[in-house]
N, C-alpha and C positions, 0 to 999 in steps of 0.2 A: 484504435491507436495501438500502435507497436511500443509496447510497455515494458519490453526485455532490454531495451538500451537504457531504462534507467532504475528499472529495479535491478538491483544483485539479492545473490544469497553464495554465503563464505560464511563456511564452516565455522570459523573462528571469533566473526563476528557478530554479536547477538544472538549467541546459540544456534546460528543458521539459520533464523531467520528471515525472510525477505526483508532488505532494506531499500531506500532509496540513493538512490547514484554511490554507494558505499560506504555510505555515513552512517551512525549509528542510529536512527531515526527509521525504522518500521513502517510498513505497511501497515500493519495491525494497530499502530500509534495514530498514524493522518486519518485512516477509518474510523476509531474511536472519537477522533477531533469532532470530523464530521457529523457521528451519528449522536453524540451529545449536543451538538443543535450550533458548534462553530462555524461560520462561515468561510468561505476558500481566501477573503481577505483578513479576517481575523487572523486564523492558521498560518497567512504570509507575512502579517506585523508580528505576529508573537513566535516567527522561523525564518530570520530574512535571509537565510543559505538556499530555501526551499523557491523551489518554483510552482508558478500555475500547471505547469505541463509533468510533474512529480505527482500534485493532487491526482490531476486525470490517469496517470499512469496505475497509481493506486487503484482507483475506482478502475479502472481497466483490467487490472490482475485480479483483482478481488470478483470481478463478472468470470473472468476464466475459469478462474478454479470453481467457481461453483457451476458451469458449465460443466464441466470433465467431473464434479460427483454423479456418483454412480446412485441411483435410487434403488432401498433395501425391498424389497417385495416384503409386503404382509404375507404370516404362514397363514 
């Protein structure tokens, strides 16, 4: 999924954070949803601005950047 047409990140908002479509709502916010054990319909009754395709964009950003970390070498 191509996930940059609905995250942003702007400086001004939410510390620059990544948010989704430029709402005040985080990436770091839908992942925490998720990984306390809410489900993608819960998440869309209790955010009805949010889409399915925002979820997925989430979990898509969040696979990339941990892609592109760099692994520390043990000394």
């Amino acid at each position: 999924m191509d996930y940059q047409e609905r995250i942003t990140i702007e400086p001004d908002k939410r510390g620059g954070k990544p948010c989704i479509r430029g709402m005040r709502i985080t990436v770091y916010d839908v992942l925490d949803y998720l990984a306390s054990g809410m489900t993608e319909a819960e998440i869309l009754a209790d955010f009805p601005y949010l889409e399915a395709e925002d979820i997925r964009a989430s979990l898509a950003f969040a696979a990339d950047i941990e892609r592109k970390l760099m692994a520390v070498p043990k000394l």
